[in-house]
VEXDREN-2710 file (C-alpha; in Angstrom, 1 decimal):
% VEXDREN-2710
k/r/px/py/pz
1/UNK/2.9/3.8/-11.8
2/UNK/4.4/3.0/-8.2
3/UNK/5.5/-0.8/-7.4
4/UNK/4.1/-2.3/-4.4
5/UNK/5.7/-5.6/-2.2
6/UNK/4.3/-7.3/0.5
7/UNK/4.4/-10.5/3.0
8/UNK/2.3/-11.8/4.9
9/UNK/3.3/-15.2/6.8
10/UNK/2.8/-17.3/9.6
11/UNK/6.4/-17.5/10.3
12/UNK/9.5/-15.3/9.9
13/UNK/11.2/-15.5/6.2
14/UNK/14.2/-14.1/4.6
15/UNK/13.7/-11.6/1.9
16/UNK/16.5/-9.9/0.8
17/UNK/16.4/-11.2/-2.5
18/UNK/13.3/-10.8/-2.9
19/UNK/13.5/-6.9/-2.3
20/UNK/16.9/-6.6/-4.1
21/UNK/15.1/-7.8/-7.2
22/UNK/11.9/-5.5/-6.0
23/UNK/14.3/-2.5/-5.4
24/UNK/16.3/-3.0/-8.6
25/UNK/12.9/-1.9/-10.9
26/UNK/13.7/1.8/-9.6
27/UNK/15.4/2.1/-12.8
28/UNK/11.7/2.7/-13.8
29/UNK/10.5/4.5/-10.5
30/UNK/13.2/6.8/-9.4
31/UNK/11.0/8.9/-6.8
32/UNK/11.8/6.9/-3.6
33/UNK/11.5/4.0/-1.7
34/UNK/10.1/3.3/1.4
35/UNK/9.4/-0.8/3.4
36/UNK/7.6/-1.4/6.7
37/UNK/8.2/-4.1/8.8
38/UNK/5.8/-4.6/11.8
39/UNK/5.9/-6.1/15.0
40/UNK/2.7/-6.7/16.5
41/UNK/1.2/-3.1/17.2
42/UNK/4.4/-1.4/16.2
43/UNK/6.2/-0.6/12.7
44/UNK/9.9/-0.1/11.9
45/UNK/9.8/2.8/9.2
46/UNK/12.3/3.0/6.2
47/UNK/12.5/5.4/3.6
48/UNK/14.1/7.7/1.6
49/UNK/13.3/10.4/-1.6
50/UNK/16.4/8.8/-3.3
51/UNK/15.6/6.4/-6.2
52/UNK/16.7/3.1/-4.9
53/UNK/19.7/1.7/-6.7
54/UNK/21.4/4.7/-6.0
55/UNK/20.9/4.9/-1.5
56/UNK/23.8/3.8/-0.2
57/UNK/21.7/3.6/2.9
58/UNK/19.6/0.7/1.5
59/UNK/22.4/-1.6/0.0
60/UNK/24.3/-1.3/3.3
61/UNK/20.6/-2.2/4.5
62/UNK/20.2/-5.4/2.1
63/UNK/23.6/-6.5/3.1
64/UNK/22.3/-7.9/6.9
65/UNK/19.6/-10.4/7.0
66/UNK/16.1/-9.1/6.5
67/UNK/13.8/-11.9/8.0
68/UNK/9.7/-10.9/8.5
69/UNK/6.2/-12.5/9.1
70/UNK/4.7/-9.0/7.7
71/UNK/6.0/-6.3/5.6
72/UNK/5.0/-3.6/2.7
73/UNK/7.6/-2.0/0.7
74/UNK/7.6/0.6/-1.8
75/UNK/8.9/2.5/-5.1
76/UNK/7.5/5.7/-6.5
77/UNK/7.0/7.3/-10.0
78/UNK/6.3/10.1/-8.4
79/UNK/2.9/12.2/-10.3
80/UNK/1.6/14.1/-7.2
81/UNK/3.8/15.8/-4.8
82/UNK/7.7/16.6/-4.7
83/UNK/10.4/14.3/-4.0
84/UNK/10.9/14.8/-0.5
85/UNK/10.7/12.3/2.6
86/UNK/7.0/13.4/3.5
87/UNK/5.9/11.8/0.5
88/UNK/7.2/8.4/0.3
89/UNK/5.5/5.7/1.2
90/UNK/4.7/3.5/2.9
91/UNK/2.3/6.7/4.7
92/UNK/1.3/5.4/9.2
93/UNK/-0.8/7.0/11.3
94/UNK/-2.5/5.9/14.5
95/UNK/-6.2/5.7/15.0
96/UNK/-8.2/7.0/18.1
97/UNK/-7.4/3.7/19.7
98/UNK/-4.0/3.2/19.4
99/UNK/-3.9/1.0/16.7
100/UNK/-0.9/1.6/13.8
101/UNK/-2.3/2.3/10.6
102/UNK/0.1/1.6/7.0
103/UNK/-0.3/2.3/4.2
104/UNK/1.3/2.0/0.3
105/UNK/-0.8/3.0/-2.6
106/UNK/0.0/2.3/-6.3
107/UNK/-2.6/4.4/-9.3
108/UNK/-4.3/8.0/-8.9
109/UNK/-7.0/10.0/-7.3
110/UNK/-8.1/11.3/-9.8
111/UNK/-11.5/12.9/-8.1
112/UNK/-13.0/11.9/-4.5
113/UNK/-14.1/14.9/-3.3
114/UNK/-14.4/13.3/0.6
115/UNK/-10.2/13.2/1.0
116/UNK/-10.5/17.1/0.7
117/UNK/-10.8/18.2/4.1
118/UNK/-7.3/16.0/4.6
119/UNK/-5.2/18.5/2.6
120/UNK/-4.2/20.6/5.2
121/UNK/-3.9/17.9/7.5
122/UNK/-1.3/15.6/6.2
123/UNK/2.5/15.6/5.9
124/UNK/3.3/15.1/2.5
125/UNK/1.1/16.6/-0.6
126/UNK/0.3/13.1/-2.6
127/UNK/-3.2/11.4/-2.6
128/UNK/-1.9/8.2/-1.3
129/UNK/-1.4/10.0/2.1
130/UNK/-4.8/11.4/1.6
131/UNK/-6.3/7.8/1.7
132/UNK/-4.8/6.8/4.6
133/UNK/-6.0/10.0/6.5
134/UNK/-9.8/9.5/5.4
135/UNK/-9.8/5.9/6.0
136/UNK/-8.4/6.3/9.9
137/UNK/-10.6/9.1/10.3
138/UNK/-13.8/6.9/9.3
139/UNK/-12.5/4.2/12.2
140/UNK/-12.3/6.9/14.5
141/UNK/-15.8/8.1/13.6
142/UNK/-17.1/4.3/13.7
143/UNK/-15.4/3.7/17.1
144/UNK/-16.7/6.7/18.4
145/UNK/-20.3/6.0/17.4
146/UNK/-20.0/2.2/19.3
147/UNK/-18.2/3.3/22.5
148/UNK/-15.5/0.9/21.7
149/UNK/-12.4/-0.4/19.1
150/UNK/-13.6/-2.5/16.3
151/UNK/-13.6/-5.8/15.8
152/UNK/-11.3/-7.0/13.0
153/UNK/-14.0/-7.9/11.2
154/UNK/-15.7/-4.6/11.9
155/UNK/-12.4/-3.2/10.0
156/UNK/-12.4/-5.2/7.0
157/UNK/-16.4/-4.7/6.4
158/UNK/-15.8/-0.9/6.9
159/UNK/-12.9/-0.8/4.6
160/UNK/-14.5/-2.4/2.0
161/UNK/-18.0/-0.2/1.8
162/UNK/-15.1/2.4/1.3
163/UNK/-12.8/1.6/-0.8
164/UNK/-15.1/0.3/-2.8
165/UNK/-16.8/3.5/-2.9
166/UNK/-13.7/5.1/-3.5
167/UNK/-12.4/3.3/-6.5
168/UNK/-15.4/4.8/-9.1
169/UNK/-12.9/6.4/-11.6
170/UNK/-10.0/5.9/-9.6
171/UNK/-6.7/3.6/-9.5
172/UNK/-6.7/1.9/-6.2
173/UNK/-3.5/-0.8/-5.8
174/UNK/-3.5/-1.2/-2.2
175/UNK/-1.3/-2.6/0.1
176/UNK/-2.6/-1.8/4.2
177/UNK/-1.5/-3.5/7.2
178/UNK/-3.5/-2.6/10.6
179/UNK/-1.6/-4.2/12.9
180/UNK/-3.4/-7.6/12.7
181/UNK/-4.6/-8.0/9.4
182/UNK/-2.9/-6.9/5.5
183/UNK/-5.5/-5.7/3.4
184/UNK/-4.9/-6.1/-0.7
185/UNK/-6.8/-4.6/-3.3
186/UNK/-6.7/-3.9/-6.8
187/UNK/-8.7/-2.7/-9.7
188/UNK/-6.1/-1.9/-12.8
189/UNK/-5.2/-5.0/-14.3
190/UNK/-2.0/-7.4/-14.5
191/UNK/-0.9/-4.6/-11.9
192/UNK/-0.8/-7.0/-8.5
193/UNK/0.2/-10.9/-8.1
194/UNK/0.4/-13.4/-5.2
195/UNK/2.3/-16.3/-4.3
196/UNK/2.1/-18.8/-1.9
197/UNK/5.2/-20.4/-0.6
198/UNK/4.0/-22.8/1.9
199/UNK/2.4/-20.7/5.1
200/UNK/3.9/-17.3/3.5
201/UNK/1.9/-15.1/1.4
202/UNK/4.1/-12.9/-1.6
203/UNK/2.4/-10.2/-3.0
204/UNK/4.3/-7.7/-6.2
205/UNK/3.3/-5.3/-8.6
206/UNK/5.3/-7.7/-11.3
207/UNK/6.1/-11.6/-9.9
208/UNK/9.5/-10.9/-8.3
209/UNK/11.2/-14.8/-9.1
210/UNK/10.7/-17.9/-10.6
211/UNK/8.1/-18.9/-8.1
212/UNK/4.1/-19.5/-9.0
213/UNK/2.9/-16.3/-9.6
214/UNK/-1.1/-15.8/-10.1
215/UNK/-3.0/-12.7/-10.8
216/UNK/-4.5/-11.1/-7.5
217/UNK/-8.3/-11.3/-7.2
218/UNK/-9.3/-8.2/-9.1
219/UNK/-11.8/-5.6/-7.9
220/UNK/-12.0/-7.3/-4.8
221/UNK/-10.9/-6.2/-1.1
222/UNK/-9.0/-9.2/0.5
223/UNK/-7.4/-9.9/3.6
224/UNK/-4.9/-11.3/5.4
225/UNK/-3.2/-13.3/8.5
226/UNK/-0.3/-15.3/9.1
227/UNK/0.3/-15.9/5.3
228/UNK/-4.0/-16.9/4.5
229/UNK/-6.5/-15.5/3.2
230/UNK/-8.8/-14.7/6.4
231/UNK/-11.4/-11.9/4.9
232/UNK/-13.2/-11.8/1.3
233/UNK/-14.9/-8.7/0.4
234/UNK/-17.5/-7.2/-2.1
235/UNK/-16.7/-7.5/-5.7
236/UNK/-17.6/-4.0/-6.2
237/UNK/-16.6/-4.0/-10.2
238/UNK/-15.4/-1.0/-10.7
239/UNK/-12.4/-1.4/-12.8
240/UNK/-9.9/1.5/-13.8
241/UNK/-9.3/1.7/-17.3
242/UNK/-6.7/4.3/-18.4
243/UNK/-8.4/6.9/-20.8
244/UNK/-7.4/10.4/-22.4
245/UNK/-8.6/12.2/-19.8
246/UNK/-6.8/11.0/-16.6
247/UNK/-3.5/10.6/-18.7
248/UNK/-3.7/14.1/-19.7
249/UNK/-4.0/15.3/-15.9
250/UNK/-1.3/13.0/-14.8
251/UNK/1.2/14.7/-17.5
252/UNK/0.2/17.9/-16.2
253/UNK/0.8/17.1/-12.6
254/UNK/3.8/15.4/-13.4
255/UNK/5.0/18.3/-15.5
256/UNK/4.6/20.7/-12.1
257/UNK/6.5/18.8/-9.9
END
């Protein structure tokens, strides 16, 4: 599996050690790497198919002071799709609005037959870029039906009818930042913690320091704003269990790349 970081905080904060630490666990996820750091409405895009400890890009990058209020970073075990730049994450794409859509994605698609008609439409070839296409495209749709953008509220409840949907037989760690709110979801557990460090939200695959660390809420869409919880979704209890099956396709996918 991919290794997912993120911050959200009411304030700026330092995080370079936090992502040298995060960055350093490419030992175990050589595919990539890939952060986001967002300004308002806008992103600053970083990535690279190299594994991480070895870019000399990103330690000249971790050398000069990374401060941020919102963030996602990212490192790959690549099991669908080449290593090339197209598919590292973090994946943005704009919605019919104008709004800045990103998005990092740790687990499998296994089957969801409804991100089909996106193969020929994104970049890269990976089902985490697949996710981000059919999620925009169902804002667009919704916008279009009410003459008007969505509320953030309107997001979050149309998010979570989908990706709860979207999780039957399927490992969804998510990590999706709109421009206003981060959403955070998973369903595979141990695979996603929190912590709070006074108005900053942490959020790792594994705990990152020797800070509080506590298990995300599990099967559960949540989301975010100035380092707080603002939005609560459906428990929707559809928890990914790794079987025979899936682990079988995954070796055979890998084995093509």
């Amino acid at each position: 599996m991919c290794e997912l970081f993120g911050v959200s905080s009411a304030r700026k904060i330092e995080v370079n050690d936090l992502l040298k630490e995060f960055f350093s666990h490419s030992v175990r996820h050589p595919n990539g790497w890939g952060m986001a750091v967002f300004y308002e409405n806008s992103v600053s895009l970083e990535k690279e198919p190299v594994q991480a400890i070895k870019s000399t890009y990103l330690k000249e990058r971790l050398q000069q002071k990374i401060a941020v209020r919102n963030m996602i970073a990212h490192i790959r075990l690549a099991t669908r799709g080449v290593m090339e730049y197209v598919n590292c994450h973090p994946f943005v794409l704009r919605d019919n609005g104008g709004r800045c859509w990103t998005l990092a994605h740790n687990g499998t698609v296994f089957d969801y037959p409804r991100h089909n008609p996106y193969l020929h439409q994104q970049e890269g070839r990976t089902d985490s870029e697949r996710i981000l296409w059919f999620l925009v495209d169902q804002v667009n749709q919704r916008q279009l039906e009410l003459g008007r953008a969505l509320t953030k509220e309107e997001r979050f409840d149309l998010l979570d009818e989908l990706i709860g949907d979207m999780t039957k037989g399927n490992k969804l760690n998510l990590l999706i930042y709109d421009g206003e709110l981060l959403y955070v979801h998973t369903n595979y557990a141990n695979s996603l913690y929190y912590s709070q460090r006074e108005d900053a939200l942490l959020f790792a695959t594994t705990p990152l320091d020797r800070g509080s660390w506590n298990a995300h809420p599990f099967t559960t869409l949540c989301a975010y704003q100035d380092g707080h919880r603002l939005l609560l979704g459906t428990d929707h209890g559809h928890e990914y269990r790794d079987n025979e099956k899936d682990l079988h396709m995954l070796y055979v996918d890998y084995a093509a790349l």
